[in-house]
N, C-alpha and C positions, 0 to 999 in steps of 0.2 A: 504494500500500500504506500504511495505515495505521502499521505499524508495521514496522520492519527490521532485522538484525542485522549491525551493522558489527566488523570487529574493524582496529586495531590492532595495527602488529608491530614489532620490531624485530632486529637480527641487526648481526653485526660482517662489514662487506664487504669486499671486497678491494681497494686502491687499482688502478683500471683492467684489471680481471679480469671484463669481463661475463657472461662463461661460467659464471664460477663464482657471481655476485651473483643472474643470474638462475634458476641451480639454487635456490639457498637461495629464491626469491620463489616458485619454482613448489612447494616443497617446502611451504613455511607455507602458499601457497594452499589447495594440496589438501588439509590440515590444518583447514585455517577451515572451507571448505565441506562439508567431511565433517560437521562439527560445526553445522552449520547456515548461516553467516554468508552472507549475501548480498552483501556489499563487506570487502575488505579493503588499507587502506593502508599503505604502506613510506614510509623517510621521503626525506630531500633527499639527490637524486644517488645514490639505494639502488641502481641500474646500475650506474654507472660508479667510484663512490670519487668523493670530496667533498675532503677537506685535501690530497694528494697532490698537487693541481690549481697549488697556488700555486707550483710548480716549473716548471711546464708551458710552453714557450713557442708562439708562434701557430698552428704547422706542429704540433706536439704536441696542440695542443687541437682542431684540425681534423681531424687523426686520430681520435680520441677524439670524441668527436662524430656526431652521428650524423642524417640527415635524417628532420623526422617529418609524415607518418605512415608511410614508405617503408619506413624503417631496420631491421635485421634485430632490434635489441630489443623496436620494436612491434609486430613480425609474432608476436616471440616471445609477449610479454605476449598478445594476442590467441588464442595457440593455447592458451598456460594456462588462459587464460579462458574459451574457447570448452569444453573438454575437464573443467571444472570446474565448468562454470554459476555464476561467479563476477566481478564487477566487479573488479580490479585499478587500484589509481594506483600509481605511482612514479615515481620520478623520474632524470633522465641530463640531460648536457650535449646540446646542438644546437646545428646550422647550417643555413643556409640555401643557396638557391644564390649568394649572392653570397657567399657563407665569411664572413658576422656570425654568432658566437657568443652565444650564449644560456642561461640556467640553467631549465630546461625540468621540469615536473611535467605527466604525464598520467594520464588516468583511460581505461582499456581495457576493452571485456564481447566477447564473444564474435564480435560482427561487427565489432571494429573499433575505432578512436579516437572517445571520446565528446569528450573535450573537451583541450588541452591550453594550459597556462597558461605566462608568463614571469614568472619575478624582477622585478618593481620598483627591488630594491635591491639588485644582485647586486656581490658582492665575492670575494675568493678570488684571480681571476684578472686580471688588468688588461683582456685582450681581449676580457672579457664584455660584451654589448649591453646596457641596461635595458629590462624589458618596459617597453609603453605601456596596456595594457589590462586590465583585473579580468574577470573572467571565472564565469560564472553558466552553468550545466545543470542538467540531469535524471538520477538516478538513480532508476528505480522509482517514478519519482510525484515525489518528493523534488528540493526545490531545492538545489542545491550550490555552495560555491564552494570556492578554491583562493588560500592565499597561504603564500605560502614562507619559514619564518623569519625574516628580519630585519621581513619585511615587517608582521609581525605585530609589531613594536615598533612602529611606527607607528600610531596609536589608529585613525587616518583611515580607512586601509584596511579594517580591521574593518565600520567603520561602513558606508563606501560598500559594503563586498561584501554584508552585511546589508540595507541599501535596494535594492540591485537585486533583492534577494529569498527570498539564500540562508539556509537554516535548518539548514542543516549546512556547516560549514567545514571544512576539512582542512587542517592546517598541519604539514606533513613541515619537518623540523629535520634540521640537527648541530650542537648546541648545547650550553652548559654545559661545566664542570669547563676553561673557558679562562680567562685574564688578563682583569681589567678594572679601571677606575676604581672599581668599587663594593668595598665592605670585604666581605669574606672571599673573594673571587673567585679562582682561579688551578685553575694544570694540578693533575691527582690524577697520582702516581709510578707507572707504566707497571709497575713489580715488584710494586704490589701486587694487580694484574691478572693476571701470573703468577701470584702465590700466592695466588687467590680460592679456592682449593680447600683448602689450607690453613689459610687466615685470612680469610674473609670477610667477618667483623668488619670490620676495619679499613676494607674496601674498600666496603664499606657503610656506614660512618660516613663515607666521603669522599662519597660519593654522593649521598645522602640529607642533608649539610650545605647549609651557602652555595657551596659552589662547585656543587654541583648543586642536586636539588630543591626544597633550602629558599626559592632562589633563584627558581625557575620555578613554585612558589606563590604569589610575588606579586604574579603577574601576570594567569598563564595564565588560573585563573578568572574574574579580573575582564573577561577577553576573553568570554569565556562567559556572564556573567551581565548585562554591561551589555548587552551585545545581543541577549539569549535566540536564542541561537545551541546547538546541538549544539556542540562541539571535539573532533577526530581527532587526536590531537597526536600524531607517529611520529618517532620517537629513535635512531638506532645507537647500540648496548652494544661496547661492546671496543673495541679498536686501531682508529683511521681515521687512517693513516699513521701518524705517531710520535705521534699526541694520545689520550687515553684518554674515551670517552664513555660514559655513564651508562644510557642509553637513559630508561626512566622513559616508554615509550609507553603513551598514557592516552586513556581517553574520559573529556569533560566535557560534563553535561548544561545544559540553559539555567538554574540555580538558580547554576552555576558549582561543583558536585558533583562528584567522581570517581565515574561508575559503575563503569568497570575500570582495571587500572594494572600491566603488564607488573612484576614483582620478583624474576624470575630474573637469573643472570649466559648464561643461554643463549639464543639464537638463540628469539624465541618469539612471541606474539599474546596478546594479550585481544579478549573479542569482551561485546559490550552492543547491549540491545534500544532504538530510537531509538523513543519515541510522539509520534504530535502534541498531545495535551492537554498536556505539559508548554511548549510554545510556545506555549499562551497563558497558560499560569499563571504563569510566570516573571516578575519584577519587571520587566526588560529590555522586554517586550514593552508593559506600560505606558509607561515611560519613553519609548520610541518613536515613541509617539503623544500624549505631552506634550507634545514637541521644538517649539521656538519659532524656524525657519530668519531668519525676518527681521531675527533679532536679530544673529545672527552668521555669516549669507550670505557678508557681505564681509568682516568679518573672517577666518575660516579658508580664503575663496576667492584673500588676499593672497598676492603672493610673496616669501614671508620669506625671505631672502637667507642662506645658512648660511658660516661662516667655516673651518666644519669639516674638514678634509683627509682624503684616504684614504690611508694611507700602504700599499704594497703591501709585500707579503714574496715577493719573487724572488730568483733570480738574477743575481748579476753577468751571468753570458752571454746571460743571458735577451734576445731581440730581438724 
C-alpha cells in the first residue's frame, strides 16, 4: 500500500492488571479502526505496568511474564485484531523456557505474531535479559522496525534499524516528567493529576515544560529527520505506579514534523496518513546515501569501554 493510516495511543495502565490494560487496548482498537486506521500502537509494557516492576523480585517477575507467542495476552491481542481488521503492537514483560526474563514489544494482525522485538537496554528490573537483535518486518507492504525507549537514546540503533530497511519505527516509551542530570528534569506532583479537572493549567504547564515535552523535542525529531524514518512514539498519561507521565503520543514524519500528537488528559489515539514520496524527499534520505562507512567503520565498530553503573531501585528483601 502506498499509503496507511497509523494511529498512536496512549492511556494510564494499571501496575500488573492485564485484564484491565488489555480492555482499555481493545477499546482504542476498535476506536482506531472504526475511524479508518490500519495499525495502531500502545506504548512500553502497555500489558503489564512498567515502574511497578522495580519492586518485583525473580519468582514475581516470572509470574508476571508471560511466554510468547503462546501466552494468553497474545492470543488476546490477536483476537482484537483478528475481530477488528487491525494490526496491534504493545508491549508486556516475557520469559522463556528457561525463566530468562525479557522486556518484550510485539506487533499482532489477525492471524497471529508478526514480529516481536527485545530491549537492548533494558533496566527497571535487575533480572531482565538484554535483547541481542534489531529486528525489521512487514506491515502492508511497509518496512518496520521496533526499538524501545532507552534504546532510542542511542543514535546507533536508529541508524542500524534504518539500514536494515525500516521506514517506519515504533518506539513505545514510559518516559519523561522523571529525575535527571539534565536542568529542569524531575517528577510532576501526582495532586496535580488529581486536580486536572480543576486546574489543568498547571498540569499542563508541567507537561509541556522541560520535564516533559520541551524535553523530548530535542531529540525525538532529530531521530526522525536524520534518518527519514516515519516515528510512532506511544506514551502513558497518568499514574504508572506512584510516577506521573505525560503521554504526548505523536507521529513524526521523515522532515522530523509532528503530523498528530495525542493533548488530552484521557485514555486516547491520534491517527496520520504515512506516504512514500515523503521518504524520498526528506533530507535524511540524502544524507544516507552521502555516508562515507570507510571513514568510520572502525571507529564506531570499537568497544568503548563505559565506567557507567546501573544503580537498581529494589528492595531490601528483594532476592
Amino acid at each position: 500500500m502506498d499509503k496507511i493510516k497509523i494511529s498512536s495511543a496512549q492511556f494510564e495502565n494499571k501496575s500488573g492488571d492485564k485484564n484491565y490494560n488489555l480492555s482499555v487496548i481493545e477499546k482504542l482498537s476498535e476506536r482506531a479502526a472504526k475511524e479508518g486506521s490500519h495499525v495502531i500502537a500502545f506504548h512500553e509494557c502497555s500489558i503489564t505496568g512498567y515502574t511497578f516492576a522495580r519492586h518485583l523480585s525473580k519468582l514475581q517477575m516470572l509470574d508476571l511474564a508471560e511466554i510468547i507467542p503462546t501466552g494468553e495476552s497474545i492470543l488476546k491481542l490477536k483476537s482484537i485484531a483478528q475481530k477488528n481488521n487491525i494490526v496491534i503492537l504493545a508491549g508486556l514483560f516475557e520469559k522463556d523456557e528457561n525463566d530468562n526474563l525479557f522486556k518484550a514489544y510485539v506487533c499482532v494482525d489477525g492471524n497471529g505474531l508478526v514480529a516481536k522485538y527485545r530491549k537492548l537496554h533494558p533496566f527497571i528490573n535487575p533480572f531482565l535479559t538484554a535483547g541481542e537483535n534489531y529486528c525489521v518486518f512487514e506491515i502492508l507492504g511497509w518496512k518496520c522496525g521496533i526499538l524501545i525507549c532507552y534504546d532510542n537514546n542511542i543514535i546507533e540503533n536508529v541508524r542500524a534499524t534504518k539500514l536494515l530497511g525500516a521506514d517506519i519505527i515504533f518506539m513505545p516509551h514510559v518516559t519523561m516528567c522523571t529525575p535527571s542530570t539534565r536542568p529542569g528534569a524531575g517528577f510532576v506532583e501526582p495532586k496535580l493529576w488529581q486536580n486536572r479537572e480543576e486546574d489543568p493549567t498547571s498540569l499542563r504547564l508541567e507537561f509541556d515544560g522541560m520535564k516533559g515535552r520541551d524535553w523530548l523535542m530535542k531529540w525525538l525529531p532529530a531521530r526522525a529527520y536524520y534518518n527519514a524514518i516515519y516515528a510512532i512514539f506511544s506514551n502513558p498519561i497518568g499514574m504508572d505506579d506512584d510516577q506521573l507521565k505525560n503521554g504526548c503520543s505523536m507521529i513524526l514524519d521523515p522532515f522530523g514534523d509532528v503530523l498528530a500528537e495525542c493533548r488530552s488528559f484521557e485514555d486516547s489515539f491520534v491517527m496520520a496518513t504515512i506516504t512514500q514520496e515523503k521518504l524520498l524527499q526528506a533530507g535524511g534520505n540524502r544524507y544516507i546515501k552521502a555516508r562515507r562507512p570507510d571513514l568510520y567503520r572502525e571507529i564506531i565498530g570499537q568497544n568503548h569501554k563505559s565506567e557507567q553503573k546501573v544503580i537498581w531501585l529494589k528492595d531490601d528483601k528483594q532476592k
